[in-house]
N, C-alpha and C positions, 0 to 999 in steps of 0.2 A: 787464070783459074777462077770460076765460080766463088760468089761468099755466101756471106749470110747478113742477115742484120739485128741478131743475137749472138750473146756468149753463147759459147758452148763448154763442157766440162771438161776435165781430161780424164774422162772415162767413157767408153764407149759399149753401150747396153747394147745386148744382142737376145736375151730371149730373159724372160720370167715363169716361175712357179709357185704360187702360192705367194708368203710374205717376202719370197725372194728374187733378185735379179741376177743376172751373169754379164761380166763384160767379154770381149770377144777370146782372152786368155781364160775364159769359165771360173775367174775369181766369182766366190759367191759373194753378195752384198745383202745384207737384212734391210728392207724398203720401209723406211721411216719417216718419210720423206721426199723420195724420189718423183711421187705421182701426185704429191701434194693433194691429198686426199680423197681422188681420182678412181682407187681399185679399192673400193671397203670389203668387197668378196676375195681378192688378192689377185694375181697375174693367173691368167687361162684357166678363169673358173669355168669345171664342164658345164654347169648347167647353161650361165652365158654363151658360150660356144655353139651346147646344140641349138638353144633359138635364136641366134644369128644364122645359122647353119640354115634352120628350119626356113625361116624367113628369106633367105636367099635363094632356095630352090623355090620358093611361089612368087615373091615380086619384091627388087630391089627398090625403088622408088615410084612414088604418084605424087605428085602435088598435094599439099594439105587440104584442097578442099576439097575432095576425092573421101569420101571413108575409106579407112582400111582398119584391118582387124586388130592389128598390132595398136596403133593409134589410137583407135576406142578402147581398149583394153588399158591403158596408159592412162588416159584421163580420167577414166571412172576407178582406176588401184590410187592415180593421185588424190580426188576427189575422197575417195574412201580414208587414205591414210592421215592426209592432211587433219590440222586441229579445227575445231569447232564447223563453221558454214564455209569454211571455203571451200565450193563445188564449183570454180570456173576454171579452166586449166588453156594457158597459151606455151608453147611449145616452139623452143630456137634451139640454138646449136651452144651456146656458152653462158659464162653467168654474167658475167657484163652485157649480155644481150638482154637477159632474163631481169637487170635491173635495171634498162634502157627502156624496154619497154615497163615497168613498174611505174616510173617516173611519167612517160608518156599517158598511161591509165588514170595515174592520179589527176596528172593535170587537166586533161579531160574532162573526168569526172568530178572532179572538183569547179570547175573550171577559172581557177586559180593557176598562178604560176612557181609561187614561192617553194623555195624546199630545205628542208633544214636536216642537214645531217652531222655528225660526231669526230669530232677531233681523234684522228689516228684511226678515222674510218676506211676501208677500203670496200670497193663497187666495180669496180671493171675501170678497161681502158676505151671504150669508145668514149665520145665526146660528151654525151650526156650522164654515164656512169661514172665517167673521171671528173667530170666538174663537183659530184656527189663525192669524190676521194678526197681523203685531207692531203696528203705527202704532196707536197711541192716537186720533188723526184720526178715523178710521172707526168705533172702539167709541162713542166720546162721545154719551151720550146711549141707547145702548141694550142695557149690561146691567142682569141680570147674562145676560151671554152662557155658550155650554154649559163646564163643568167641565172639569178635569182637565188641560189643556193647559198648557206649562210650556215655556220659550223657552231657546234657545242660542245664544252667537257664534253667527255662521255662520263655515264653513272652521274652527272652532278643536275640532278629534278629540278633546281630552282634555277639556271639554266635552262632550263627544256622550257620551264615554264614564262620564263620572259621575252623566247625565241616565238613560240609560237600564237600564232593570231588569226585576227578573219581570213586572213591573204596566204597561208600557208596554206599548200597543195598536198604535201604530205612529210613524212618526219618519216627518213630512211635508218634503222638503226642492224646492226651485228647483235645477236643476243651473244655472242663470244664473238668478239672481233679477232682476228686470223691476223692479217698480216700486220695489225697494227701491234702485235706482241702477245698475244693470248690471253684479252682482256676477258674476261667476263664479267656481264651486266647484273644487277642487283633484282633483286625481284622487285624489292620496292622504283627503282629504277623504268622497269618498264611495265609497272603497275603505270607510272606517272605517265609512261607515254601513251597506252592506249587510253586514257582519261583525257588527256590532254586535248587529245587528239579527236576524239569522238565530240570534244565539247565544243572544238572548232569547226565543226565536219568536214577535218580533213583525213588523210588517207594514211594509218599506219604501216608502213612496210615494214617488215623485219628480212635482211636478208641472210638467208642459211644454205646459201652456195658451199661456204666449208662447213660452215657447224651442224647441220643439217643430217638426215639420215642415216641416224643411231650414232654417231659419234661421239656425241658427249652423252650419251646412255638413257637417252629416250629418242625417239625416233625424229623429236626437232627439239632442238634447244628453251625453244620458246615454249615449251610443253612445263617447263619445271617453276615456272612461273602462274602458269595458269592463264597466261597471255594471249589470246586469239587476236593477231590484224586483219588487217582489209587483203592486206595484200605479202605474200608469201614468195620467195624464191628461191627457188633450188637450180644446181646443176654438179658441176665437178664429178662425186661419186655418181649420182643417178643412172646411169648404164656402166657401168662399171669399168670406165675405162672410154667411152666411146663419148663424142661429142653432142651430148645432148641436154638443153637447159630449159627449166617451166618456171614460168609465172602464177602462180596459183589465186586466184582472188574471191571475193564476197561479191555475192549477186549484184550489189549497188555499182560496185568497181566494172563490174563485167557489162550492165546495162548499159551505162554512160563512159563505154573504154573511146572510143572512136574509133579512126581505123588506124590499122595495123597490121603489117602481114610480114613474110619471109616465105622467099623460095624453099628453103631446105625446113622448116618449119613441122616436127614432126613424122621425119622418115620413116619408113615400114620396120627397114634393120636398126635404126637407132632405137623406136619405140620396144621393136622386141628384145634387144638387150635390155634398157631400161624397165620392162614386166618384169622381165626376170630378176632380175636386179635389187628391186623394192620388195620383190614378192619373198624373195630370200632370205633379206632384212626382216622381214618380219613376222614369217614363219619361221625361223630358225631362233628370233628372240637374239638378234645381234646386239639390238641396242644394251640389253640387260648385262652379255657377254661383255662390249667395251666396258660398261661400268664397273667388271669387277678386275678386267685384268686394266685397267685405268687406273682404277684406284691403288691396285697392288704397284705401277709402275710407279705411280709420283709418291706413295712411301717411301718405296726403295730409294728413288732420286732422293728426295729431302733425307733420308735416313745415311745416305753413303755422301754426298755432297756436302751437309752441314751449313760452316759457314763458309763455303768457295762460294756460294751462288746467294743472291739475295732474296731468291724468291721462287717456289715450285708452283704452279699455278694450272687451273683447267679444269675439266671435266669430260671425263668417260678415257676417248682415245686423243682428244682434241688436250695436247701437253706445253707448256712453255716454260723452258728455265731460264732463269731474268737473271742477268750479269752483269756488270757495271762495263764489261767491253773484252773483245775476246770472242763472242759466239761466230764470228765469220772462220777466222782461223780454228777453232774447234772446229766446225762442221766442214773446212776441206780435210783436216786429221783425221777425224771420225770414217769417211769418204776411204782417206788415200793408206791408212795406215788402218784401220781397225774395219775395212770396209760396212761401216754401218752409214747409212744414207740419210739422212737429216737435211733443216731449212734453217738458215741464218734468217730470222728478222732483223735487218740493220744488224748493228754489231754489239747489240744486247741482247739479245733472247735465241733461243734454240727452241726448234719449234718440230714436234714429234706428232706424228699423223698416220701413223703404221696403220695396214688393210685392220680391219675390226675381226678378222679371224683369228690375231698373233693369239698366243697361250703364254701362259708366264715366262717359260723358256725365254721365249722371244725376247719378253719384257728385261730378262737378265740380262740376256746378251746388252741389252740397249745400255741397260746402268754400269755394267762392268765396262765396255765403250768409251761410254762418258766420264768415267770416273779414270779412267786412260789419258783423257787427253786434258783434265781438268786444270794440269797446271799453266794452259791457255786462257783461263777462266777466270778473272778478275774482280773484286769487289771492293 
């Protein structure tokens, strides 16, 4: 018989709508987690649909150096949304691509090797974004992974400031780190890094693969800071569900990138789900949306949980309740008995990621859920 070379769950998704999923007995599941932050519009948004649709009746694929419509359109809405000068846009299929190539550009352009990233960071699994990841989990077994990268606290400035030197290439950081527990950064924090980092001339990346596009309730994390870097990445939500990841960078990045390419590199049908996708976001004013049904969730959480949990933490839709041990088995309970879908970080935090269109409803359901299975929940 055929395998795999993943788990798999013991629930079997057969179709979605909206904040919600069906297994093949049509149990509904409220998706908290399920897409890990993947569908910010929710499962079979029309408008996604019809320009995929659209896009499929004129041309499914060209090579990227081909113009097409879809693709220009893509780079100049990234170009547009993105914060301060970043007008250069490289286009792949995932966000470990999207910080694979970040690292390549820095170095480059820098033409330095060094790279200093954050304790409980996480960047993707190819070779050059996993050496950028802190968890030893994911290295095991396959270095030696690429050089030269060297780890900090995160949030700790006097740190960042002893790491970095003439030799560093660029200082990758999560303005909310994701898997490493739903850290969020200090403003003063990455005040330090683009200083830092400017005074070295190296290359600040911020990556906003999850936190990114309105999920913590501006349309990039790094916007509440007042932070513009060199170099910017996005993917996961960005077409909403479909595989597509961008590199966004400052003219200096993009002049002295070197080369770089990818066959699949900005598809006609991915670029036009992804139009649609951003463009939604931010005509419709999602980011402001997660903020407030954000904020009403992790009241609620800290307001009904108290002292079971030791910590509510996050911003907009982007949620983590920090446990002393227990969030694994809470999130197969939540799952198997209260079908709400949620992400175990390790077996301390629970990590809530719902499409950015739930409404308080929604948000109930999640805390009456959670408050369900709390006597899982340790501290």
């Amino acid at each position: 018989m055929p395998g795999f070379v993943f788990s798999e769950k013991p629930i079997r998704l057969v179709r979605g709508d909206g904040p919600y999923l069906y297994d093949d007995a049509e149990k509904e599941y409220l998706d908290a987690g399920a897409s890990y932050a993947c569908v910010p519009l929710g499962h079979r948004h029309p408008g996604v649909r019809r320009a995929i649709d659209d896009q499929l009746d004129r041309l499914t694929y060209v090579q990227g150096s081909y113009p097409v419509t879809s693709r220009t359109e893509l780079y100049d809405l990234l170009a547009e949304v993105a914060p301060g000068d970043l007008d250069y846009v490289w286009l792949c299929n995932s966000g470990t691509e999207a910080n694979e190539a970040a690292i390549k550009f820095a170095r480059h352009a820098t033409g330095r090797s060094e790279v200093v990233a954050a304790v409980r960071g996480f960047h993707g699994r190819t070779m050059g974004a996993l050496a950028a990841t802190w968890s030893q989990e994911y290295k095991q077994g396959f270095e030696p992974l690429a050089g030269g990268v060297s780890f900090v606290p995160y949030n700790d400035s006097e740190a960042l400031t002893d790491a970095v030197s003439a030799e560093t290439a660029a200082v990758i950081l999560e303005p909310i780190q994701g898997e490493g527990g739903v850290n969020p950064a200090s403003v003063e924090y990455l005040e330090a890094a683009r200083d830092l980092t400017a005074d070295a001339g190296a290359a600040l990346v911020l990556d906003e693969v999850q936190c990114g596009l309105g999920r913590t309730g501006r349309m990039w994390a790094c916007e509440k800071s007042g932070v513009v870097p060199d170099v910017l990445t996005s993917a996961k939500g960005l077409a909403n569900g479909f595989p597509v990841g961008a590199t966004i960078v400052r003219e200096w990045v993009a002049q002295n990138a070197g080369s770089h390419g990818g066959t699949f590199s900005g598809g006609p049908v991915m670029c036009a789900a992804a139009v649609e996708t951003v463009r939604t976001i931010r005509d419709t004013d999602l980011p402001a949306h997660a903020a407030d049904v954000g904020g009403y969730l992790r009241g609620r959480l800290e307001q009904e949980l108290g002292d079971v949990v030791r910590e509510v933490r996050g911003a907009g839709l982007m949620v983590g309740v920090e446990v002393k041990t227990g969030a694994t088995t809470a999130a197969r309970d939540l799952a198997l008995d209260q079908h709400v879908l949620v992400i175990p970080t390790g077996r301390t935090v629970l990590r809530y990621l719902p499409p950015l269109t739930i409404e308080r409803e929604h948000a109930d359901r999640l805390v009456d859920a959670t408050v369900a299975v709390a006597d899982h929940l340790t501290v």
